[in-house]
C-alpha positions in Angstrom: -0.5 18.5 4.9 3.0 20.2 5.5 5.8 19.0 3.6 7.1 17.4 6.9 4.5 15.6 8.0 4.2 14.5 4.2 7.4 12.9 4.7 7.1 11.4 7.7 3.6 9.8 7.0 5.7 9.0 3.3 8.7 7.2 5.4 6.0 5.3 7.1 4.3 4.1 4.4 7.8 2.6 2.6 8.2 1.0 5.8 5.1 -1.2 4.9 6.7 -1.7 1.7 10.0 -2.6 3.0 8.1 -5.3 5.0 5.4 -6.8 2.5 8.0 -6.8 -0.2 10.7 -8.4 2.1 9.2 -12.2 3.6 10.8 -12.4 7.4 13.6 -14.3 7.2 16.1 -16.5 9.1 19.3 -15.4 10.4 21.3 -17.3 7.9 19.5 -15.7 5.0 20.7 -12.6 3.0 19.6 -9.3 4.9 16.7 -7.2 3.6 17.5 -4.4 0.9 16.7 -1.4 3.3 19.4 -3.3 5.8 21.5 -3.4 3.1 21.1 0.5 2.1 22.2 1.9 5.8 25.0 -0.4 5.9 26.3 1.3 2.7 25.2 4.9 3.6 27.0 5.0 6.5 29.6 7.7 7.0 27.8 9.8 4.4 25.2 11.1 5.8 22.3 13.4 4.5 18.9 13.0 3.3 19.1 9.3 2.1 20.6 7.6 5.2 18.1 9.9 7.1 15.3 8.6 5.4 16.7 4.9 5.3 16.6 4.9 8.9 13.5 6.4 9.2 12.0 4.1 7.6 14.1 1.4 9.6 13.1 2.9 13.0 9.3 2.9 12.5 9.1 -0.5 11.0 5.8 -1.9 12.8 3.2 -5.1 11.9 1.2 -3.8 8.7 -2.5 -4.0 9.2 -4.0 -7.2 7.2 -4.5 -6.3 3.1 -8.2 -4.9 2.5 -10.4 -7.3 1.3 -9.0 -7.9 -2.7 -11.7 -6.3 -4.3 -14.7 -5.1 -2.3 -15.9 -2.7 -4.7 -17.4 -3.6 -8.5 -15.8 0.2 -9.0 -12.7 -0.9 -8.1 -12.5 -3.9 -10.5 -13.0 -1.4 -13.0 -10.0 0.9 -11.9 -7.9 -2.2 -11.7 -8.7 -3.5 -14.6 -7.7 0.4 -16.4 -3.9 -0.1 -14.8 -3.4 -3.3 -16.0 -4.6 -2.8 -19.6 -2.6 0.2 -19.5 0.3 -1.6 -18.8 0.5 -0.5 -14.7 1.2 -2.5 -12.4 -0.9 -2.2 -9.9 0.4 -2.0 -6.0 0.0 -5.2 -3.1 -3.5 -3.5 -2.1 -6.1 -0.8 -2.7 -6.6 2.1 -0.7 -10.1 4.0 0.6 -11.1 7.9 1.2 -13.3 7.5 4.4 -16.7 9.6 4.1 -16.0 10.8 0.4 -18.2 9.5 -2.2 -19.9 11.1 -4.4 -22.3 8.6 -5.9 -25.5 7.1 -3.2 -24.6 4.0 -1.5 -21.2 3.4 -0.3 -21.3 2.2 2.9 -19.6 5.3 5.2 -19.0 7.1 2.2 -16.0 5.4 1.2 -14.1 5.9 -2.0 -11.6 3.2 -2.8 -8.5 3.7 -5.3 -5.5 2.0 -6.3 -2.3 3.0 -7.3 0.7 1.4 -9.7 3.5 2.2 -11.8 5.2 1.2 -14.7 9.0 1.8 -15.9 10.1 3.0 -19.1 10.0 2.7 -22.0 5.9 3.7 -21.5 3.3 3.0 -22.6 5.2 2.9 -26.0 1.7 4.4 -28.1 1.1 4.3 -32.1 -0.5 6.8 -32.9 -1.8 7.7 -36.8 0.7 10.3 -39.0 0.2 14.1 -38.4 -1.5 15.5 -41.4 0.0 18.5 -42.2 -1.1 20.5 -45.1 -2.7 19.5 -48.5 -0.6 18.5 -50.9 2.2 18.1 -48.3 2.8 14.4 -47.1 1.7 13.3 -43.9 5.0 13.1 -41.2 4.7 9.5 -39.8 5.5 9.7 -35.6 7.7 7.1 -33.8 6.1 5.1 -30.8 5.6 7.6 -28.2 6.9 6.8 -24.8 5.7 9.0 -21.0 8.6 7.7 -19.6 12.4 6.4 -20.7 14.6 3.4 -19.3 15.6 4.0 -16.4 12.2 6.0 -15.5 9.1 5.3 -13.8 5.8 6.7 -14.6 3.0 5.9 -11.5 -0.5 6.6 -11.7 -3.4 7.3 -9.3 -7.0 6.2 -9.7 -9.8 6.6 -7.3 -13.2 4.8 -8.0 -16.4 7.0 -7.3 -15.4 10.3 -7.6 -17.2 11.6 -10.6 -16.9 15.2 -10.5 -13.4 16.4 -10.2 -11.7 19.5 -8.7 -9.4 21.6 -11.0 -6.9 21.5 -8.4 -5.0 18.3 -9.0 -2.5 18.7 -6.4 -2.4 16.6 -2.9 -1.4 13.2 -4.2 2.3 12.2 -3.5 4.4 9.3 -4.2 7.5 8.6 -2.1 10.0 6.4 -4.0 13.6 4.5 -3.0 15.4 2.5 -5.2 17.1 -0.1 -3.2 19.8 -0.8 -5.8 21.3 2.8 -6.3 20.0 4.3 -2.9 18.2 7.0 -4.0 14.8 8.0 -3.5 12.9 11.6 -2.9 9.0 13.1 -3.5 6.7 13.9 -6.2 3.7 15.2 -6.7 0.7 14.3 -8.9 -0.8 15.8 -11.7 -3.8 15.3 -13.2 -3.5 12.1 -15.3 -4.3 13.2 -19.4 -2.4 16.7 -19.1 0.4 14.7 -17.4 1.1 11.7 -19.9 0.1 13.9 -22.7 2.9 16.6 -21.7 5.7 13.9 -21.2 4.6 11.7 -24.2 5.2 15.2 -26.2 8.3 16.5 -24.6 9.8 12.6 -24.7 8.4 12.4 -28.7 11.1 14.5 -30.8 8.4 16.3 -32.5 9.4 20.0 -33.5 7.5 22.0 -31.1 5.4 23.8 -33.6 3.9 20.6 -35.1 3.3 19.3 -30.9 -0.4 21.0 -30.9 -0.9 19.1 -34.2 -0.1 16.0 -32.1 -1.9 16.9 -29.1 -5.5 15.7 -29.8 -3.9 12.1 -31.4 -2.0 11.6 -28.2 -5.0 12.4 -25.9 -7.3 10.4 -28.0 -4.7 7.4 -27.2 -5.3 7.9 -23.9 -8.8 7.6 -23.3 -8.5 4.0 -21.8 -8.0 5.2 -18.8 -10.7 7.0 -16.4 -10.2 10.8 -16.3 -11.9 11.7 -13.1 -10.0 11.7 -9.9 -6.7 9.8 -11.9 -3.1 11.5 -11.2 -0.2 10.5 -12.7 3.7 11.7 -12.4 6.8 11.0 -14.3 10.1 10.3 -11.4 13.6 9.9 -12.6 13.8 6.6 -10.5 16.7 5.0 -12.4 16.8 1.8 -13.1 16.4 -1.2 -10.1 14.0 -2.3 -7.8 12.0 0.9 -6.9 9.4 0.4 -3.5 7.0 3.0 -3.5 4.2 4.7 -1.5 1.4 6.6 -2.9 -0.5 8.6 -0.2 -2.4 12.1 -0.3 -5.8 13.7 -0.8 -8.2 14.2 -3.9 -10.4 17.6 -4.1 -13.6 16.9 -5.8 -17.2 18.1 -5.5 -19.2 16.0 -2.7 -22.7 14.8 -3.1 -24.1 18.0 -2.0 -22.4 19.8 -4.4 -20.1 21.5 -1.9 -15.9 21.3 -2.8 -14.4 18.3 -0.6 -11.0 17.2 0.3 -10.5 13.5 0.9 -7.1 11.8 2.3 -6.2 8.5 0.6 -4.0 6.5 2.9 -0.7 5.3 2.0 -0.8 2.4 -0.6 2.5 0.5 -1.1 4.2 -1.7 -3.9 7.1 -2.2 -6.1 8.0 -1.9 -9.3 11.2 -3.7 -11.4 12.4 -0.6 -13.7 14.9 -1.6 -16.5 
């Protein structure tokens, strides 16, 4: 997908979120946040009053939430946000004719996406043992993202072999208070907290490969195949969010497949 049509199909998908996290209201009542936004961007122009009214201008009825939770596979990746500390978004999504385990109907591969602001996901993890006779060095709670941050994640459920490539997920994020918002791009999930837990940790770097394995260990809680996550300087505010893209994995017949997700949408309170 080009980078255009990435954001296009991204300023759709905030529309959704603009209207399942903003009730229809009556006149008298305080306008939405995204009406809010343009009235203040006006006059300056450039990429965030573009994308405001974007998303303004293709505002259409959302199609009715999936059924909760039509998959046992998707409890399961529900359940490994929330015990994570991620809050998951309204709905899930679903990969059309992309399983790769027997017997989902069409071939579909649900997923759900979340996020959760900093300070995350705060770990303890045991002292670095260093060298004998030398004492341990005890390490502070380790955090992927800061205040003012917002890490989101990406899991699908049913996808058991997973490509090396990690790229095609995105996340499109605006933060209604501070009118900012852009693009990222996910990386695979353990490489990704496990490189901003470490560069957000104070270690020296020549003791970080000592710390490597305890921090990945900490991290085992959460599935591994087909799960993205990215770190987004969101700052802090009411952040609405769309998480849309495809997966590359091995299909059933062993040949390499590419599978689109389609845009799930939520929002997430980052102190």
């Amino acid at each position: 997908m080009s980078r255009r049509l990435s954001r296009l199909a991204g300023a759709l998908a905030l529309s959704c979120a603009a209207l399942l996290a903003v009730p229809a209201t009556a006149a008298a009542e305080p306008a939405d946040p995204l009406a809010q936004a343009i009235a203040a961007l006006q006059g300056q122009g450039g990429a965030p009053l573009a994308a405001a009214n974007a998303i303004a201008d293709s505002r259409t009825p959302v199609a009715e939430e999936a059924s909760a939770d039509p998959f046992a596979a998707l409890n399961a990746a529900n359940k490994a946000l929330t015990d994570f500390g991620i809050t998951p978004f309204f709905y899930p999504t679903a990969a059309i004719n992309c399983a790769a385990t027997p017997g989902a109907p069409l071939g579909i591969v649900p997923g759900v996406a979340g996020g959760a602001g900093g300070p995350w996901p705060q770990l303890s993890v045991p002292p670095i043992a260093t060298f004998p006779g030398l004492p341990s060095i005890a390490v502070p709670e380790l955090d992927a993202v800061n205040k003012g941050e917002t890490m989101f994640a990406f899991v699908p459920a049913g996808i058991v072999n997973d490509s090396a490539n990690k790229s095609g997920m995105q996340v499109a994020w605006f933060n209604v208070n501070t009118l900012q918002g852009g693009f990222a791009d996910f990386g695979g999930l353990a490489t990704t907290l496990a490189e901003s837990i470490l560069d957000n940790s104070g270690i020296p770097a020549e003791l970080k490969e000592l710390a490597r394995p305890l921090v990945v260990n900490a991290l085992d809680a959460l599935p591994a195949a087909g799960a993205r996550a990215v770190p987004v300087d969101t700052g802090s505010g009411t952040v609405l969010a769309a998480v849309f893209g495809t997966v590359n994995h091995k299909a059933l017949d062993g040949t390499d497949k590419s599978c689109f997700f389609f845009p799930t949408v939520g929002l997430i309170n980052v102190a």
